[in-house]
PyMOL commands that place a pseudoatom at each C-alpha (Angstrom):
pseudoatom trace, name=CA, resn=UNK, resi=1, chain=A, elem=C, hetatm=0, pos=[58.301, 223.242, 80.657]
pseudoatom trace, name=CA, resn=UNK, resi=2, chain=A, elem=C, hetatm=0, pos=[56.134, 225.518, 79.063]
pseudoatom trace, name=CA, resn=UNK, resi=3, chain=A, elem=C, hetatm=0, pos=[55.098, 229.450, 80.476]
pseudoatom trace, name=CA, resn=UNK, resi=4, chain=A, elem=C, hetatm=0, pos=[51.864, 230.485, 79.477]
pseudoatom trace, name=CA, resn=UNK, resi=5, chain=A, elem=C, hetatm=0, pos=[52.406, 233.573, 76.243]
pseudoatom trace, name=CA, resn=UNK, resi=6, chain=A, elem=C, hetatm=0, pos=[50.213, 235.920, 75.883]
pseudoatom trace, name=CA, resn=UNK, resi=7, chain=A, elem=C, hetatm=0, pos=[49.845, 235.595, 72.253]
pseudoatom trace, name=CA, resn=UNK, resi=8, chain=A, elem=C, hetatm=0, pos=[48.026, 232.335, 72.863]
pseudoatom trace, name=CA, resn=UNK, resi=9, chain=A, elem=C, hetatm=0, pos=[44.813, 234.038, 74.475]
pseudoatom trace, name=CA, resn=UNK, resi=10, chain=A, elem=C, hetatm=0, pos=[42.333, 233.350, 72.148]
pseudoatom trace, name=CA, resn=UNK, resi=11, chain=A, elem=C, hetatm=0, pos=[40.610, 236.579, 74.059]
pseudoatom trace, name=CA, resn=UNK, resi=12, chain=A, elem=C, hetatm=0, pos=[37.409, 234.557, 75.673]
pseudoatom trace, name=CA, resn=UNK, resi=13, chain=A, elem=C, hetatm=0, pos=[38.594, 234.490, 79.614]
pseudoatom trace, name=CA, resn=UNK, resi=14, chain=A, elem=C, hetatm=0, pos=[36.532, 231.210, 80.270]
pseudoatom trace, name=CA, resn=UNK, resi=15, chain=A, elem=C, hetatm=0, pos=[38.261, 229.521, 77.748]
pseudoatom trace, name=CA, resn=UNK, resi=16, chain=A, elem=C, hetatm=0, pos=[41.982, 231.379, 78.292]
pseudoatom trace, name=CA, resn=UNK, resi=17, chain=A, elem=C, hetatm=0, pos=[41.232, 229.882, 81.678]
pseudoatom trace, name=CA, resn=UNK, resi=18, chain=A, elem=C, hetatm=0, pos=[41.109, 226.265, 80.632]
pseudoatom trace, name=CA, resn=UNK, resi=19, chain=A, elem=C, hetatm=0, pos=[44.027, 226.980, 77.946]
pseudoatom trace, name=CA, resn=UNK, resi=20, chain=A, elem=C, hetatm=0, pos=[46.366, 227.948, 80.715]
pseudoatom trace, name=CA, resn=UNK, resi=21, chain=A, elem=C, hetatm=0, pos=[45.110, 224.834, 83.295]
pseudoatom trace, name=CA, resn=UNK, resi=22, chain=A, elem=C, hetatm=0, pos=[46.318, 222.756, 80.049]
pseudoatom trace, name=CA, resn=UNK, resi=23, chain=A, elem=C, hetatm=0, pos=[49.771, 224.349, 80.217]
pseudoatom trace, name=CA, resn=UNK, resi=24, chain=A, elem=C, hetatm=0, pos=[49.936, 224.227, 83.907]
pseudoatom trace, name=CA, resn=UNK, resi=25, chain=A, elem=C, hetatm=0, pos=[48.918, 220.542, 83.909]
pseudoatom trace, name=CA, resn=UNK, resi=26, chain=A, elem=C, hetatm=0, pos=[51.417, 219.432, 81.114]
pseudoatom trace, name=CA, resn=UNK, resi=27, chain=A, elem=C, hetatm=0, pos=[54.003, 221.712, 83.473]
pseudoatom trace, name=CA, resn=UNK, resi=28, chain=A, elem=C, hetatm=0, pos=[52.909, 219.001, 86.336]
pseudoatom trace, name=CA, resn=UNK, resi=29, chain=A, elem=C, hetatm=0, pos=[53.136, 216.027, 84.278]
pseudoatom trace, name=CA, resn=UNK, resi=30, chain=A, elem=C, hetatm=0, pos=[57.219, 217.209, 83.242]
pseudoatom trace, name=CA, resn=UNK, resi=31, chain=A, elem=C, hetatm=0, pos=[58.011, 218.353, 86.742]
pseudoatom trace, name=CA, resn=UNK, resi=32, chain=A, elem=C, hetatm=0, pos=[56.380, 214.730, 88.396]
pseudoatom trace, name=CA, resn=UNK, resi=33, chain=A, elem=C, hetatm=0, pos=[58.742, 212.765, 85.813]
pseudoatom trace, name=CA, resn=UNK, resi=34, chain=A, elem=C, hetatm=0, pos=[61.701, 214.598, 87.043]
pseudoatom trace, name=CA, resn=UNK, resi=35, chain=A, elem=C, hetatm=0, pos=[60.871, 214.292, 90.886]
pseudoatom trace, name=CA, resn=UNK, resi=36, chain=A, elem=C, hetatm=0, pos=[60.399, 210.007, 89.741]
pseudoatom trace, name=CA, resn=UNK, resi=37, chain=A, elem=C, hetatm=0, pos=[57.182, 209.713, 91.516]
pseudoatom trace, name=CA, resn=UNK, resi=38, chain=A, elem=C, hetatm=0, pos=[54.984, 207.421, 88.882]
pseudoatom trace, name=CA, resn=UNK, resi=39, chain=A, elem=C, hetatm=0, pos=[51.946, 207.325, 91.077]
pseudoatom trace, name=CA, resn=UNK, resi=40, chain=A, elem=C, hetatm=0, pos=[51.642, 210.781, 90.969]
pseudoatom trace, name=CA, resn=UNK, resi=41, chain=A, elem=C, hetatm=0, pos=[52.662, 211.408, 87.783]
pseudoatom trace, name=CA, resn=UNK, resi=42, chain=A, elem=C, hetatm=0, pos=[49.918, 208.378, 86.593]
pseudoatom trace, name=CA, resn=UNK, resi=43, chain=A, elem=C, hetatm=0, pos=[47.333, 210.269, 88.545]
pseudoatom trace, name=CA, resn=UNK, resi=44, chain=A, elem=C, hetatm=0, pos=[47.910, 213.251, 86.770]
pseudoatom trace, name=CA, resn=UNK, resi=45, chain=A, elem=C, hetatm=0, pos=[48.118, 211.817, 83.379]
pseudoatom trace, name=CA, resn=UNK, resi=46, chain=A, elem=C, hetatm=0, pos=[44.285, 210.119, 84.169]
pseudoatom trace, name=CA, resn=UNK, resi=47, chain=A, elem=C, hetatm=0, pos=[43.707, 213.811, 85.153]
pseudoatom trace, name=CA, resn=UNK, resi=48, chain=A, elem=C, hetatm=0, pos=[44.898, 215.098, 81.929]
pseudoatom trace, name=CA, resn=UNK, resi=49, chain=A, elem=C, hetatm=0, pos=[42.305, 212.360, 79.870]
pseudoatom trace, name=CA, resn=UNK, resi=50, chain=A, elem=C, hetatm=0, pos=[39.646, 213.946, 82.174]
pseudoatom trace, name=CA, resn=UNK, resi=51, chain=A, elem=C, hetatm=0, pos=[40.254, 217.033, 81.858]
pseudoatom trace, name=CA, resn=UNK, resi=52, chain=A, elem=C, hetatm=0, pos=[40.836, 217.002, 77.666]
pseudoatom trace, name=CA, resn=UNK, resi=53, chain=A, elem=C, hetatm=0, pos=[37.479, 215.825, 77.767]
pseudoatom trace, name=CA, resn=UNK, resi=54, chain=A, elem=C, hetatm=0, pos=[35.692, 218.034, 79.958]
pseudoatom trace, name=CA, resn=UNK, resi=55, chain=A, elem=C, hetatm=0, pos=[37.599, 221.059, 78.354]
pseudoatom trace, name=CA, resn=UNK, resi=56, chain=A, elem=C, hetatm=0, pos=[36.178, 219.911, 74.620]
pseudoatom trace, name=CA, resn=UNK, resi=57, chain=A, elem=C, hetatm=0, pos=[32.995, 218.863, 76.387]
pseudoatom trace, name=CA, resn=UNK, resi=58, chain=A, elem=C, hetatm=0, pos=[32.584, 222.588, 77.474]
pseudoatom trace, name=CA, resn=UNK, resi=59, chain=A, elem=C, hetatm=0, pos=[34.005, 224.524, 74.235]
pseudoatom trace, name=CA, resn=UNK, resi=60, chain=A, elem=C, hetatm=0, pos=[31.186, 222.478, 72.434]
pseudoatom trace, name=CA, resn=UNK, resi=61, chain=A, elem=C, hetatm=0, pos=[28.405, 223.345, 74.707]
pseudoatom trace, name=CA, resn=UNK, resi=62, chain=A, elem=C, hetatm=0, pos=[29.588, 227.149, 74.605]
pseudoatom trace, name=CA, resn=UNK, resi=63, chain=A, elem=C, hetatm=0, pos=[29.704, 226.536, 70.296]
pseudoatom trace, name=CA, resn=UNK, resi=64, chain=A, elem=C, hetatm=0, pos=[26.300, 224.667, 70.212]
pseudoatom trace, name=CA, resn=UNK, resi=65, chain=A, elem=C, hetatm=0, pos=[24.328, 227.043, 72.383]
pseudoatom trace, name=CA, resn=UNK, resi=66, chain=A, elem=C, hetatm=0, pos=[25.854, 230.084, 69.756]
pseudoatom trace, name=CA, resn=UNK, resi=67, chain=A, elem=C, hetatm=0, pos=[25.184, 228.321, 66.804]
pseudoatom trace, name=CA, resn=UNK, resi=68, chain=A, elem=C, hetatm=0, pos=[29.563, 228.059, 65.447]
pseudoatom trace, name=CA, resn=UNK, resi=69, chain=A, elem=C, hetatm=0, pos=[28.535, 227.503, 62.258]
pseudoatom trace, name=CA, resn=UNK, resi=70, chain=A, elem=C, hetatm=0, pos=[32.235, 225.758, 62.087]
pseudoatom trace, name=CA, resn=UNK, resi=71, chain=A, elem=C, hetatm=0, pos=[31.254, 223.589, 65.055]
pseudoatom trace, name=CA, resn=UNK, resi=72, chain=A, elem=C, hetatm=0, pos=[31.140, 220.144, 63.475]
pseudoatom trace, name=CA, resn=UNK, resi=73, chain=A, elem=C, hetatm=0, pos=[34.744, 220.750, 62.325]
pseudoatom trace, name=CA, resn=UNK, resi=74, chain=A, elem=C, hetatm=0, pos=[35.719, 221.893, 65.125]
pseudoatom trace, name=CA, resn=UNK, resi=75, chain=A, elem=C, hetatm=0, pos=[34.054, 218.925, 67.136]
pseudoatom trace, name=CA, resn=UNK, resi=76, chain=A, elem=C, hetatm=0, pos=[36.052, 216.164, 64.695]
pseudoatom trace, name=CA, resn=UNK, resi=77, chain=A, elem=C, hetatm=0, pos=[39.285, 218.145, 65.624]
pseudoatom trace, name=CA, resn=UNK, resi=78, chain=A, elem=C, hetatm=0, pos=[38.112, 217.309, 69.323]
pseudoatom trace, name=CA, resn=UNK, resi=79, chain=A, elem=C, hetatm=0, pos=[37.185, 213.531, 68.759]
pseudoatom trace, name=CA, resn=UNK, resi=80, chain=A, elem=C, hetatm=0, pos=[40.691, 212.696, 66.952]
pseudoatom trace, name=CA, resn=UNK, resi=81, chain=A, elem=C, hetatm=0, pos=[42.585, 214.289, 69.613]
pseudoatom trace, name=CA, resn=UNK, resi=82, chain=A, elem=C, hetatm=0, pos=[40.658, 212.581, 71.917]
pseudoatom trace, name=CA, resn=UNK, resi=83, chain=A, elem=C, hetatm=0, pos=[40.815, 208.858, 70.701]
pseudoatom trace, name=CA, resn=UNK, resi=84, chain=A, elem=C, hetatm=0, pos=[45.055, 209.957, 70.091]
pseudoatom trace, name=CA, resn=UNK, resi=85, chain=A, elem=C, hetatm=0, pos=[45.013, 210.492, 73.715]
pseudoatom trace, name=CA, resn=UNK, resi=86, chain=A, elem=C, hetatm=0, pos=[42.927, 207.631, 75.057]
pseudoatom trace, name=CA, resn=UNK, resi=87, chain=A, elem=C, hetatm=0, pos=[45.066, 205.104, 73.026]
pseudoatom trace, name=CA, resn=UNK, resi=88, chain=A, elem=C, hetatm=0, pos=[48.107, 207.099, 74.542]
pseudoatom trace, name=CA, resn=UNK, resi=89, chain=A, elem=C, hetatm=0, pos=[46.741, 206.963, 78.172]
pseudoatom trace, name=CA, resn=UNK, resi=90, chain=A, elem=C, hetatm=0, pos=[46.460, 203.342, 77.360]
pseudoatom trace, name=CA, resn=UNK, resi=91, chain=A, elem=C, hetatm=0, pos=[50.099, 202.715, 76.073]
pseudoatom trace, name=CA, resn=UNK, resi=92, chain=A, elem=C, hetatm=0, pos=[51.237, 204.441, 79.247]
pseudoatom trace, name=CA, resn=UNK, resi=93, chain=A, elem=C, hetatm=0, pos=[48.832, 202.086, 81.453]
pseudoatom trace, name=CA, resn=UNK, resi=94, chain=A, elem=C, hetatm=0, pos=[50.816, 198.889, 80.131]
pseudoatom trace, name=CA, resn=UNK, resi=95, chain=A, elem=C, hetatm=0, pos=[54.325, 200.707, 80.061]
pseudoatom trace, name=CA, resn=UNK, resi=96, chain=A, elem=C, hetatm=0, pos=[54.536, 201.095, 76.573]
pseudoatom trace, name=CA, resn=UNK, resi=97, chain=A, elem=C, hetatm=0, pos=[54.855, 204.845, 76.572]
pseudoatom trace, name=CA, resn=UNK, resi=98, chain=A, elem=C, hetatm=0, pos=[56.416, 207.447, 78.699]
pseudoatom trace, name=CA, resn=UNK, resi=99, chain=A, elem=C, hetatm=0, pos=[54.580, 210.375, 80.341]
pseudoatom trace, name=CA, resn=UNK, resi=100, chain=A, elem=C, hetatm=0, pos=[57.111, 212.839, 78.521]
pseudoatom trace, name=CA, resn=UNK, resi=101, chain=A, elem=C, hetatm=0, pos=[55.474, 212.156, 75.146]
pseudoatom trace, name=CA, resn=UNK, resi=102, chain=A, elem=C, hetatm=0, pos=[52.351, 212.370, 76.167]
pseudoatom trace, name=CA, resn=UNK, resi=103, chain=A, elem=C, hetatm=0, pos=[52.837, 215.641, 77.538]
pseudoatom trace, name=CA, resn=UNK, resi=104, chain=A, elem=C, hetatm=0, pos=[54.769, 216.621, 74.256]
pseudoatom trace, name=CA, resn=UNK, resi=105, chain=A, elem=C, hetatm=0, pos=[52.208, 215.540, 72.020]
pseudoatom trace, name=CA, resn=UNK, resi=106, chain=A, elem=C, hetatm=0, pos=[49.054, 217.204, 73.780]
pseudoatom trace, name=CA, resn=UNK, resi=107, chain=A, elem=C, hetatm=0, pos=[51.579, 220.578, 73.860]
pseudoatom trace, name=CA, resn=UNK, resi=108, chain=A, elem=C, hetatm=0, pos=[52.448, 220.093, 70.199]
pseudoatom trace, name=CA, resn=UNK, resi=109, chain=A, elem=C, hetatm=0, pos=[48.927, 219.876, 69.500]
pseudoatom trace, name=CA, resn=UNK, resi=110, chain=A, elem=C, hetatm=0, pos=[47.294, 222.381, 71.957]
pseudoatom trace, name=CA, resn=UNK, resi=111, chain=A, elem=C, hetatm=0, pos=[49.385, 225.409, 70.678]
pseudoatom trace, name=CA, resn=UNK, resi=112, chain=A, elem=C, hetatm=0, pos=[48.401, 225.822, 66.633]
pseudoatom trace, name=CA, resn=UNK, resi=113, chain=A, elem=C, hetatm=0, pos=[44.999, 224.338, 67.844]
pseudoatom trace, name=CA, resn=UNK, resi=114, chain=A, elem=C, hetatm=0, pos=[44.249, 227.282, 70.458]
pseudoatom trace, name=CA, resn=UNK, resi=115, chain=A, elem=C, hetatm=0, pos=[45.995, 229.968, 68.159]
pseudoatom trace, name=CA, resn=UNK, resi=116, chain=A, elem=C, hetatm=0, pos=[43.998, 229.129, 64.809]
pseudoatom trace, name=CA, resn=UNK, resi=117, chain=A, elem=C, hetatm=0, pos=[40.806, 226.843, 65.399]
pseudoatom trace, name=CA, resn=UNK, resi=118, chain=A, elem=C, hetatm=0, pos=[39.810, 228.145, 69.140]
pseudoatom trace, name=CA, resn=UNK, resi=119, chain=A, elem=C, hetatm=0, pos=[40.849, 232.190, 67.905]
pseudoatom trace, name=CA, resn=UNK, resi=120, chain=A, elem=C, hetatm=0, pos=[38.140, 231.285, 65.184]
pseudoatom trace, name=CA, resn=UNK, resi=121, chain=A, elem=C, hetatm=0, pos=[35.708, 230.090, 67.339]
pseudoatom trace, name=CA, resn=UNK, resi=122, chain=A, elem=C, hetatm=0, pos=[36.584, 233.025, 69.800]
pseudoatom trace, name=CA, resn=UNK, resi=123, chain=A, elem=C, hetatm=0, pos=[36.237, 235.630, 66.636]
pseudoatom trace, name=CA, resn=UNK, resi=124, chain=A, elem=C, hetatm=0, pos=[32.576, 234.288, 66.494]
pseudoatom trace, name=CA, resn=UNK, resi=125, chain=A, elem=C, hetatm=0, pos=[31.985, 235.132, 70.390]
pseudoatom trace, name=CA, resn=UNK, resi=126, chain=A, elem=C, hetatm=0, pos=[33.252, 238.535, 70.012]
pseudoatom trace, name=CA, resn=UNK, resi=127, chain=A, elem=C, hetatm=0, pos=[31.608, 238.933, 66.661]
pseudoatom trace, name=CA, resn=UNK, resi=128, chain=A, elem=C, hetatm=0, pos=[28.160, 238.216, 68.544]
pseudoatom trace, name=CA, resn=UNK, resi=129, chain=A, elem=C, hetatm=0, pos=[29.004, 240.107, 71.413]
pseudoatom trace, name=CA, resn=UNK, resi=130, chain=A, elem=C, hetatm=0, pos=[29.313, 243.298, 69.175]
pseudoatom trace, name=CA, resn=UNK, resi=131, chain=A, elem=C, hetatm=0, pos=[25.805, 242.744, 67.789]
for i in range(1, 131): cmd.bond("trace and resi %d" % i, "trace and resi %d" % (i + 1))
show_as sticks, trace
zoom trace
Protein backbone atom coordinates (compact mmCIF):
# COMPACT_ATOMS: atom_id res chain seq x y z
CA UNK A 1 0.00 0.00 0.00
CA UNK A 2 1.08 3.29 -0.64
CA UNK A 3 0.13 6.77 1.71
CA UNK A 4 0.05 9.76 -0.19
CA UNK A 5 3.77 12.09 0.85
CA UNK A 6 3.72 15.32 0.72
CA UNK A 7 6.84 15.70 -1.16
CA UNK A 8 5.02 14.36 -4.19
CA UNK A 9 2.69 17.55 -4.63
CA UNK A 10 3.78 18.89 -7.63
CA UNK A 11 2.00 22.24 -5.99
CA UNK A 12 -1.01 22.61 -8.77
CA UNK A 13 -4.19 21.37 -6.47
CA UNK A 14 -6.14 20.16 -9.66
CA UNK A 15 -3.52 18.04 -10.57
CA UNK A 16 -2.31 16.97 -6.69
CA UNK A 17 -5.95 15.96 -6.81
CA UNK A 18 -5.70 13.43 -9.58
CA UNK A 19 -2.06 12.37 -8.24
CA UNK A 20 -3.55 11.28 -4.98
CA UNK A 21 -6.93 9.47 -6.77
CA UNK A 22 -3.91 7.47 -8.55
CA UNK A 23 -2.51 6.41 -5.17
CA UNK A 24 -5.84 5.81 -3.69
CA UNK A 25 -6.89 3.70 -6.69
CA UNK A 26 -3.63 1.54 -6.82
CA UNK A 27 -4.42 1.33 -2.73
CA UNK A 28 -7.93 -0.32 -4.04
CA UNK A 29 -6.51 -2.48 -6.58
CA UNK A 30 -3.86 -4.12 -3.51
CA UNK A 31 -6.55 -4.16 -0.89
CA UNK A 32 -9.32 -6.01 -3.61
CA UNK A 33 -6.46 -8.74 -4.29
CA UNK A 34 -6.17 -9.41 -0.67
CA UNK A 35 -10.04 -9.52 0.09
CA UNK A 36 -9.95 -12.32 -3.38
CA UNK A 37 -12.80 -10.65 -5.01
CA UNK A 38 -11.61 -10.66 -8.97
CA UNK A 39 -14.74 -9.00 -10.19
CA UNK A 40 -14.12 -6.19 -8.26
CA UNK A 41 -10.73 -6.03 -8.43
CA UNK A 42 -11.20 -6.41 -12.65
CA UNK A 43 -13.58 -3.52 -12.41
CA UNK A 44 -11.20 -1.45 -10.84
CA UNK A 45 -8.29 -2.30 -12.94
CA UNK A 46 -10.73 -1.18 -16.27
CA UNK A 47 -11.16 1.87 -13.93
CA UNK A 48 -7.55 2.42 -13.59
CA UNK A 49 -7.11 2.26 -17.87
CA UNK A 50 -9.90 4.93 -17.73
CA UNK A 51 -8.82 6.89 -15.50
CA UNK A 52 -4.79 6.95 -16.78
CA UNK A 53 -6.32 8.23 -19.73
CA UNK A 54 -8.57 10.81 -18.67
CA UNK A 55 -5.86 12.03 -16.11
CA UNK A 56 -3.18 12.49 -19.26
CA UNK A 57 -6.15 13.57 -21.35
CA UNK A 58 -6.61 16.53 -18.84
CA UNK A 59 -2.78 17.42 -17.95
CA UNK A 60 -2.54 17.90 -21.83
CA UNK A 61 -5.47 20.11 -22.25
CA UNK A 62 -4.25 22.22 -19.09
CA UNK A 63 -0.39 22.15 -21.10
CA UNK A 64 -1.89 22.96 -24.59
CA UNK A 65 -4.16 25.79 -23.55
CA UNK A 66 -0.65 27.38 -21.65
CA UNK A 67 1.48 26.80 -24.37
CA UNK A 68 4.27 23.91 -22.14
CA UNK A 69 6.70 24.51 -24.44
CA UNK A 70 7.89 20.81 -23.14
CA UNK A 71 4.43 19.49 -23.99
CA UNK A 72 5.20 17.14 -26.87
CA UNK A 73 7.67 15.39 -24.53
CA UNK A 74 5.68 15.31 -22.05
CA UNK A 75 2.70 13.94 -24.25
CA UNK A 76 5.15 10.82 -25.62
CA UNK A 77 5.84 10.12 -21.84
CA UNK A 78 1.89 9.85 -21.70
CA UNK A 79 1.37 7.67 -24.92
CA UNK A 80 4.15 4.96 -23.82
CA UNK A 81 2.70 4.64 -20.50
CA UNK A 82 -0.42 4.36 -21.96
CA UNK A 83 0.07 1.58 -24.68
CA UNK A 84 2.38 -0.28 -21.40
CA UNK A 85 -0.85 -0.24 -19.66
CA UNK A 86 -3.36 -1.19 -22.33
CA UNK A 87 -1.19 -4.26 -23.30
CA UNK A 88 -1.09 -4.89 -19.41
CA UNK A 89 -4.93 -4.50 -18.98
CA UNK A 90 -4.96 -6.96 -21.77
CA UNK A 91 -2.57 -9.65 -20.25
CA UNK A 92 -4.73 -9.43 -17.15
CA UNK A 93 -8.06 -9.89 -19.37
CA UNK A 94 -6.71 -13.44 -20.59
CA UNK A 95 -5.03 -14.34 -17.12
CA UNK A 96 -1.70 -13.80 -18.11
CA UNK A 97 -0.89 -11.18 -15.53
CA UNK A 98 -1.79 -10.47 -12.00
CA UNK A 99 -3.42 -7.25 -10.74
CA UNK A 100 -0.39 -6.84 -8.21
CA UNK A 101 1.97 -5.92 -11.06
CA UNK A 102 -0.06 -3.85 -12.61
CA UNK A 103 -0.54 -1.85 -9.68
CA UNK A 104 3.34 -2.00 -9.06
CA UNK A 105 4.25 -0.92 -12.34
CA UNK A 106 1.80 2.19 -12.70
CA UNK A 107 3.26 3.09 -8.85
CA UNK A 108 6.83 2.56 -10.02
CA UNK A 109 6.14 4.75 -12.78
CA UNK A 110 3.76 7.43 -11.32
CA UNK A 111 6.25 8.50 -8.52
CA UNK A 112 9.66 9.88 -10.51
CA UNK A 113 7.04 10.84 -13.24
CA UNK A 114 4.92 13.26 -10.85
CA UNK A 115 8.14 14.40 -8.89
CA UNK A 116 10.32 15.43 -12.08
CA UNK A 117 8.20 15.71 -15.42
CA UNK A 118 4.66 16.93 -13.79
CA UNK A 119 6.90 19.44 -11.03
CA UNK A 120 8.23 20.81 -14.48
CA UNK A 121 5.16 21.25 -16.01
CA UNK A 122 3.77 22.63 -12.60
CA UNK A 123 7.01 25.16 -12.44
CA UNK A 124 5.55 26.54 -15.79
CA UNK A 125 1.93 27.14 -14.11
CA UNK A 126 3.37 28.92 -11.27
CA UNK A 127 5.90 30.65 -13.43
CA UNK A 128 2.79 32.14 -15.45
CA UNK A 129 0.82 32.71 -12.56
CA UNK A 130 3.56 35.15 -11.22
CA UNK A 131 3.44 37.16 -14.46
Amino acid sequence: MLAWDQKWSVGVEGIDLQHRYFIDLINRIYAEIEARDLAHQTRLINELGSYTQQHFMSEENIMHKLGFPGMEKHCATHQELLEELNGQIGLYLVDMLDAAEIASNLADWLIPHVTIEDREFAGFIRQLELQ
